[in-house]
C-alpha positions in Angstrom: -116.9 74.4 73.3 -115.9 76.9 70.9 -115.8 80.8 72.3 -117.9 83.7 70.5 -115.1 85.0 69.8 -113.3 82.8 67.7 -116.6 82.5 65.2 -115.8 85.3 63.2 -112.6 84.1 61.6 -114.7 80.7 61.5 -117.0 82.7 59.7 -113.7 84.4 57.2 -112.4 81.0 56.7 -116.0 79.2 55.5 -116.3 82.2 53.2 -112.6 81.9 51.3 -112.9 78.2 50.8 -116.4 78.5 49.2 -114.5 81.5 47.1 -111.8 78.9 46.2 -114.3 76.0 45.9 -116.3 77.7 43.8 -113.4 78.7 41.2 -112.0 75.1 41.1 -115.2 74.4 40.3 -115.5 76.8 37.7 -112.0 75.6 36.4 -113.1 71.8 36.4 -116.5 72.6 34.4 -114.5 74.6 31.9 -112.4 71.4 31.7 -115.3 68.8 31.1 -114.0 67.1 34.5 -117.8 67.4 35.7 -117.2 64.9 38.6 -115.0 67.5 40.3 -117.1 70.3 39.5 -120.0 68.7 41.4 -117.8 67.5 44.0 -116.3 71.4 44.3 -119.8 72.6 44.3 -121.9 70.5 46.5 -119.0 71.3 48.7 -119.3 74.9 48.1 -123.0 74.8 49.2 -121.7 72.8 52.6 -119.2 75.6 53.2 -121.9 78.4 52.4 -124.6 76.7 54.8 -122.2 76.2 57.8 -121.6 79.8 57.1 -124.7 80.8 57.5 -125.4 79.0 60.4 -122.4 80.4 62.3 -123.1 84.0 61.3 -126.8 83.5 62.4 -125.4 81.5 65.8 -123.0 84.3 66.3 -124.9 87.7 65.9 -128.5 86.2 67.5 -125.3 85.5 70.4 -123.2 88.3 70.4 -125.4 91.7 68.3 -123.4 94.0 65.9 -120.2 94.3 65.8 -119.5 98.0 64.8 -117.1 99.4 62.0 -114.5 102.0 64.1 -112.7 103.7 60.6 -113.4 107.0 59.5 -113.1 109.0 56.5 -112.6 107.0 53.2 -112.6 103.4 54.8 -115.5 104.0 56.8 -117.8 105.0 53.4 -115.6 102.1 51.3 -116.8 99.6 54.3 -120.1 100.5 54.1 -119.9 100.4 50.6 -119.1 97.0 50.3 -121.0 95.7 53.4 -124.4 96.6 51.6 -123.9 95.4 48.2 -122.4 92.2 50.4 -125.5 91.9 52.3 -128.0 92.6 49.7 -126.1 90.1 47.5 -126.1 87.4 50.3 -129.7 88.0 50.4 -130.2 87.5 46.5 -127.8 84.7 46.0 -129.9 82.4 48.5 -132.1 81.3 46.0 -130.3 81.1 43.0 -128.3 78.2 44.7 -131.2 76.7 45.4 -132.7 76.9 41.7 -128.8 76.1 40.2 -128.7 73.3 42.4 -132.2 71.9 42.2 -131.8 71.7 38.0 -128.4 70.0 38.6 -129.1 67.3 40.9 -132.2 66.8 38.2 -129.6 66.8 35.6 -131.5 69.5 33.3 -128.3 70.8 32.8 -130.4 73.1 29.7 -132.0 75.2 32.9 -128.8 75.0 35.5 -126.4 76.2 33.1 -127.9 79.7 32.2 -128.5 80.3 35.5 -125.4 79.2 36.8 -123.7 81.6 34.7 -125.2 84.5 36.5 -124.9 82.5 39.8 -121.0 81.7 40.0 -120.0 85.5 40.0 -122.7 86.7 42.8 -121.8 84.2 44.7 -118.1 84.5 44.5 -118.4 88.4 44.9 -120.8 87.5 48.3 -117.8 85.1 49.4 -114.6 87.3 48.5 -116.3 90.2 50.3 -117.4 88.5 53.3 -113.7 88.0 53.9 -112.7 91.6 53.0 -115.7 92.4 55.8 -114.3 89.8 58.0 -110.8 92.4 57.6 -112.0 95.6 57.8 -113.8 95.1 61.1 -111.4 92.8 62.9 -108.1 93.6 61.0 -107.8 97.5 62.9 -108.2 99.3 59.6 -109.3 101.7 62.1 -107.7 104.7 60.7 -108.0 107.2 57.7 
């Protein structure tokens, strides 16, 4: 059985490979290679829900976790934990509405969407990890 305290860096590591799933994908989609871009971002939405899960599993388990820096870090942190969180919240059901008009192939409705989707959901990913290293990564100072 896996510890409490190992879910965290779980948690990091889910979050970078969506971020790196999620630009291959935007790489193979620029390239017409659309099998890989669906492969890329089907897997993206795996990574993102076992993320969720393990975040959920974790704090209904273990409570907050609370931020120790002061000064500059400590507002910066905070900074970038609320527009993280209130992005996380937001992103939610975009996937769900880029991905329903995908796997319907109406490719005219996923594609404008997708467009605002990809960079939310990338900025929710790429800060989750920058969160992940500002609690656990004793930027405790300043």
């Amino acid at each position: 059985m896996i510890g409490l305290s190992v879910l965290p860096a779980v948690n990091a590591s889910l979050n970078a490979t969506t971020a790196v799933l999620l630009v291959l994908g935007y790489f193979f989609i620029r390239r017409k290679i659309v099998m890989r871009h669906k492969q890329c971002m089907l897997t993206a939405c795996g990574t993102s829900a076992l993320f969720l899960a393990s975040y959920l599993y974790y704090h209904f388990h273990h409570g907050l976790t609370r931020f120790g820096g002061k000064g500059f870090v400590r507002a910066l942190y905070f900074v970038i934990l609320v527009s993280h969180t209130f992005l996380a919240v937001v992103i939610l059901p975009m996937v769900a509405v880029v991905l329903f008009w995908a796997l319907r192939g109406r490719f005219d409705k996923h594609a404008p969407i997708a467009r605002i989707t990809l960079p939310i959901w990338l900025y929710v990913s790429v800060t989750g990890v920058v969160v992940y290293w500002m609690l656990y990564g004793n930027l405790t100072c300043c």
